[in-house]
KOLBATOR-101883 format. One record per residue (C-alpha): residue number from 1; x, y, z. Coordinates in Angstrom, 2 decimals. Each point is the difference from the previous one (the first is absolute). Layout:
<lumgus>
   num      east     north        up
   NUM         X         Y         Z
...
</lumgus>
This chain:
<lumgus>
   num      east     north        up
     1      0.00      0.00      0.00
     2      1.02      3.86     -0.45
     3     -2.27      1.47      1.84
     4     -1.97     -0.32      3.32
     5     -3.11      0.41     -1.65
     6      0.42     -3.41     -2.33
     7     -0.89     -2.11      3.21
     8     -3.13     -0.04      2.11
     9     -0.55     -1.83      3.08
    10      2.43     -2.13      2.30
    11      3.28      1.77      0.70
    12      1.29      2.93     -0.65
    13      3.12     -0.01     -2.88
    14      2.81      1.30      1.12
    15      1.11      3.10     -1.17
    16      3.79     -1.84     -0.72
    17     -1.09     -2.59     -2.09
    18     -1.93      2.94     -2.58
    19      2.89      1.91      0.14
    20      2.46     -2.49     -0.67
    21     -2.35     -1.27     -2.95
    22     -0.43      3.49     -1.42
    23      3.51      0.14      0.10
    24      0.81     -3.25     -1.58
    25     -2.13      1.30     -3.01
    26      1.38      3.36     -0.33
    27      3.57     -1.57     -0.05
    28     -0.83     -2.37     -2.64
    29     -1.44      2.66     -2.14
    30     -3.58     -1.45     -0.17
    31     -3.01      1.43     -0.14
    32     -3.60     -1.52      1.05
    33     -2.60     -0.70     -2.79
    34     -2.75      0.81      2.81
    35     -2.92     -2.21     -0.74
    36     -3.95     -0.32     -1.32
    37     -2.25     -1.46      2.29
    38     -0.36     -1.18      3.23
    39      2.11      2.08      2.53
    40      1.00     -3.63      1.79
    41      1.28     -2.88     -1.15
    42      0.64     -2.45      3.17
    43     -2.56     -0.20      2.99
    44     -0.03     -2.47      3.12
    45     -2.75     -0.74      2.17
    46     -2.82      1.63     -2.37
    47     -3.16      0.75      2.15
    48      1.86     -0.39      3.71
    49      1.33      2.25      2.01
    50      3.45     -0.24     -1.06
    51     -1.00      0.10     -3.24
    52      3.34      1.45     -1.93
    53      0.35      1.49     -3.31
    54      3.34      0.69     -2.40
    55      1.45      1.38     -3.04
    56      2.39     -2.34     -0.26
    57     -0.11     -0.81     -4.05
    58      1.26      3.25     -2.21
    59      2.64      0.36     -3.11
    60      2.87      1.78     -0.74
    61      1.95      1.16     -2.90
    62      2.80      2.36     -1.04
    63     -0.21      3.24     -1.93
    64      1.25     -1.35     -3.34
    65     -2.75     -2.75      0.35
    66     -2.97      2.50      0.92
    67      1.26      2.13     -2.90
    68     -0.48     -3.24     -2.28
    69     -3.55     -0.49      1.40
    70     -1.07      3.42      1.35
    71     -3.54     -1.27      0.35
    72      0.82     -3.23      1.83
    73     -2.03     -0.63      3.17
    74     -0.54     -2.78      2.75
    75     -4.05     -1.19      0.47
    76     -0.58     -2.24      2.90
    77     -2.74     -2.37     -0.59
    78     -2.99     -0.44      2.02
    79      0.32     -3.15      2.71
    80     -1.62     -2.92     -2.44
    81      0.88     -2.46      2.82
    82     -2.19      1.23      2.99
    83     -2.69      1.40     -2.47
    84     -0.66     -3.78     -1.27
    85     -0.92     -0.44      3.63
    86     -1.30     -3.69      0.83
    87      0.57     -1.09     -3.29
    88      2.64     -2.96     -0.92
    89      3.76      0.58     -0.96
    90     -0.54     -0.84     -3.56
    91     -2.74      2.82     -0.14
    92      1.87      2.52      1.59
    93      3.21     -0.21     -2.07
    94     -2.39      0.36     -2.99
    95     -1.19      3.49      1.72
    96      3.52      0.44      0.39
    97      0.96      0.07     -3.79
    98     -2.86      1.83     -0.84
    99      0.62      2.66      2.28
   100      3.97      0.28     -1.40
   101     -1.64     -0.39     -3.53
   102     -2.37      3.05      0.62
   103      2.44      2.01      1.45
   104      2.52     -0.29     -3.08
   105     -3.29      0.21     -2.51
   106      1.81      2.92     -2.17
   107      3.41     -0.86      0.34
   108      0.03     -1.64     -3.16
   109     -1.52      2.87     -2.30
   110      2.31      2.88      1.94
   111      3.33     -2.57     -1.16
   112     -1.33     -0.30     -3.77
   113      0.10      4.23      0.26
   114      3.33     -0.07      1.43
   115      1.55     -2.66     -2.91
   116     -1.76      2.25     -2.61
   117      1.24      3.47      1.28
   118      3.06     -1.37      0.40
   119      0.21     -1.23     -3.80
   120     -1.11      3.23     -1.02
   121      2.67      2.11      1.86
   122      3.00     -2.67     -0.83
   123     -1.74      0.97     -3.95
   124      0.63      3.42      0.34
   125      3.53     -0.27      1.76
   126      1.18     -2.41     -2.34
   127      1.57      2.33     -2.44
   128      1.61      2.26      2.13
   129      3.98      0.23      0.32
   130      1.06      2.16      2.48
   131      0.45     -1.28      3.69
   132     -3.08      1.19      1.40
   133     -1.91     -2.02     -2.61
   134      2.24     -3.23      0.63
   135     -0.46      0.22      3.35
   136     -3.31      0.64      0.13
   137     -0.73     -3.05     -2.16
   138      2.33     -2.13      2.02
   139     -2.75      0.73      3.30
   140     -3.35     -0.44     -1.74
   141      1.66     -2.94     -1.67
   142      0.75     -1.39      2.75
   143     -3.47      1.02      2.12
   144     -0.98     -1.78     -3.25
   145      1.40     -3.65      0.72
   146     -1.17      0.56      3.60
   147     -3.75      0.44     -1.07
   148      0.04     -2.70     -2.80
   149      1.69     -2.46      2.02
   150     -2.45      0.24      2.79
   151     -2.97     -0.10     -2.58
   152      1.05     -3.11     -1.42
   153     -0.24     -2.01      4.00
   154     -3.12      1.94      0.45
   155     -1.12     -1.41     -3.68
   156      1.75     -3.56      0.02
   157     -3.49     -2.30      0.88
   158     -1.67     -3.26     -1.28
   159     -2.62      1.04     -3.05
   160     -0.92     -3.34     -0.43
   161      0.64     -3.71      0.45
   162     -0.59     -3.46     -1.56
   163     -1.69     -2.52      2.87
   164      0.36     -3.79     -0.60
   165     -2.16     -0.45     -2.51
   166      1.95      2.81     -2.14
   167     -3.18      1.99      0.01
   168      1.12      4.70      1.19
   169     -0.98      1.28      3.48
   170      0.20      3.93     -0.48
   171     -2.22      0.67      3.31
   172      2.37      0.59      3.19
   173     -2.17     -2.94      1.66
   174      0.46     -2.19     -2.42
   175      3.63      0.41     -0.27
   176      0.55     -0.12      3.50
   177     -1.95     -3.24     -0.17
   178      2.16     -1.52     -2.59
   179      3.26      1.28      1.88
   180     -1.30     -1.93      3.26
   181     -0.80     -3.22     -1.73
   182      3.10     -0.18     -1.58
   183      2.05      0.31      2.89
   184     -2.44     -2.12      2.71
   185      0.42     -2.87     -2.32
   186      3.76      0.40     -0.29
   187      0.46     -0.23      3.59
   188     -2.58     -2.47      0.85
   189      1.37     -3.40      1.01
   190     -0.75     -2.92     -2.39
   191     -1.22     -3.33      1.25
   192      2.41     -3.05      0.71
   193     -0.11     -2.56     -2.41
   194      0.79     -3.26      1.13
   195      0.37     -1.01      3.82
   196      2.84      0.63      2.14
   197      2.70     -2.73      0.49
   198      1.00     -0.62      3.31
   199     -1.75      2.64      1.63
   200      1.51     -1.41      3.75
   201      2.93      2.22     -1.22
   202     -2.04      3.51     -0.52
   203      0.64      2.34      2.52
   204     -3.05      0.42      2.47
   205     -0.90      3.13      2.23
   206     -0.19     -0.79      3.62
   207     -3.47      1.37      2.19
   208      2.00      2.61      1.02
   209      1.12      1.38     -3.50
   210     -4.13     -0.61     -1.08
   211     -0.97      2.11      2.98
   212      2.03      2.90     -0.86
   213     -0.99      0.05     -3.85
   214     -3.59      0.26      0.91
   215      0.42      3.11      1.97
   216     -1.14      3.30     -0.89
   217      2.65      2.08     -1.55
   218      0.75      2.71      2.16
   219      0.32      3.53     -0.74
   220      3.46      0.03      0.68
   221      0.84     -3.15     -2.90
   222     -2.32      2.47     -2.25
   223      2.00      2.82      0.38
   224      3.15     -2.16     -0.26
   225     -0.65     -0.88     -3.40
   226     -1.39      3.19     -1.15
   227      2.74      1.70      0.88
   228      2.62     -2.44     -1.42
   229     -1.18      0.44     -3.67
   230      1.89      3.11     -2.09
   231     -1.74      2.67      0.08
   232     -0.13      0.57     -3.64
   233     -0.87     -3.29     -0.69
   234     -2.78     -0.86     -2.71
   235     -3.73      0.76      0.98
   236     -2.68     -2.53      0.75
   237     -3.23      0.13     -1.89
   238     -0.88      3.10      2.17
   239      2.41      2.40     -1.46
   240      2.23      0.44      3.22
   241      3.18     -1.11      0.53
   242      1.89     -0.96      3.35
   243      0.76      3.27      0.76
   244     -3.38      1.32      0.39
   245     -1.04     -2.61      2.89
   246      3.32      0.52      1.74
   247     -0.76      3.90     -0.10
   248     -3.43      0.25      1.16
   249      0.46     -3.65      1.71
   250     -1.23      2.08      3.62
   251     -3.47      0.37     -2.26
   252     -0.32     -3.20     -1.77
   253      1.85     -2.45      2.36
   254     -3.83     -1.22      1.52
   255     -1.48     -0.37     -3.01
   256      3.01     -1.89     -1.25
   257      0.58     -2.54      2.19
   258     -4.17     -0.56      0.78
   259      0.50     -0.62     -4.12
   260      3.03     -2.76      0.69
</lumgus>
């Protein structure tokens, strides 16, 4: 936090710890994006008496980079955990994606401006000689690349897909449907054929062993495991990666393990 007025509720900030962050971002020459939206984005103990709320989530960037993208901003997304209320896990991270989807609805048109200004102005400075011009070209060029190369991940997607019987999906359902029964059927186990042979030899669990495997998992094997996947690592069929649940994991972690 920078400021005493970013937290509400619990105890007081210390005046230090502002000042020494302020600092820290002064020295490195940053400068805060400020932010659309909700004022904060981490609370504890909603509805009690030591119910706490935080700004704790905000960006940064340098002054080249804010010259690059003078219009750049930071929107924090309405909570489309808590709002799906009683509802399961798989229902709430569809809010979820929804919500992030919503909040990014023009993103796409505002880049397709940006790529075709930018053509237009690398156009005009194309013919010029003198070191103004070539350096001038040399930035938008290079704002350019930037753009385009983040268009094409935003662009890169599935259109359409063949299923089994070699017939197109185009719908998102039906894609995602072909996508699942390809891989369930690659890692389901096939049946045995044959018996077998002397099956005195094959390892057997003792009643101890069978106890523990039929024990609830606990939240703390949960957490374990989310936590020991890469961050980055590819998405599940709901869109979010490893790094999402080990982010919000203080939000999700019930619904999570009640899932497992």
């Amino acid at each position: 936090m920078l400021v005493e007025g970013e937290k509400r509720g619990g105890r007081q900030q210390l005046i230090g710890l502002l000042t020494g962050f302020r600092d820290t971002i002064t020295d490195c020459g940053l400068i805060d994006l400020g932010f659309v939206g909700e004022k904060f984005t981490w609370e504890k103990s909603r509805g009690k008496t030591d119910w706490v709320q935080e700004r704790l989530d905000r960006a940064f960037a340098n002054h080249s980079w804010c010259e690059l993208f003078p219009e750049a901003e930071l929107k924090v997304v309405p909570n489309g955990w808590d709002d799906a209320g009683g509802r399961d896990i798989t229902k709430k991270i569809l809010l979820c994606g929804t919500k992030l989807q919503e909040c990014g609805g023009g993103v796409n048109k505002e880049y397709i401006e940006k790529l075709q200004l930018c053509r237009e102005r690398l156009r005009r400075l194309r013919s010029r000689r003198d070191m103004l011009g070539v350096n001038m070209y040399n930035e938008v060029r290079w704002e350019f690349l930037q753009l385009y190369a983040s268009q094409r991940r935003k662009t890169n997607s599935i259109e359409r897909i063949k299923d089994d019987s070699g017939q197109w999906c185009e719908t998102g359902e039906q894609i995602q449907g072909v996508i699942e029964s390809y891989f369930s059927k690659l890692f389901t186990a096939t049946s045995l054929n044959g018996q077998l042979s002397q099956r005195d030899e094959v390892s057997q669990i003792s009643m101890q062993e069978n106890v523990d495997l039929v024990l609830d998992v606990t939240e703390e094997e949960v957490r374990d495991a989310v936590f020991a996947m890469h961050p980055e690592k590819s998405p599940g069929i709901d869109g979010f990666n490893p790094a999402f649940y080990q982010v919000f994991w203080s939000i999700v972690k019930h619904d999570v393990v009640n899932f497992c």
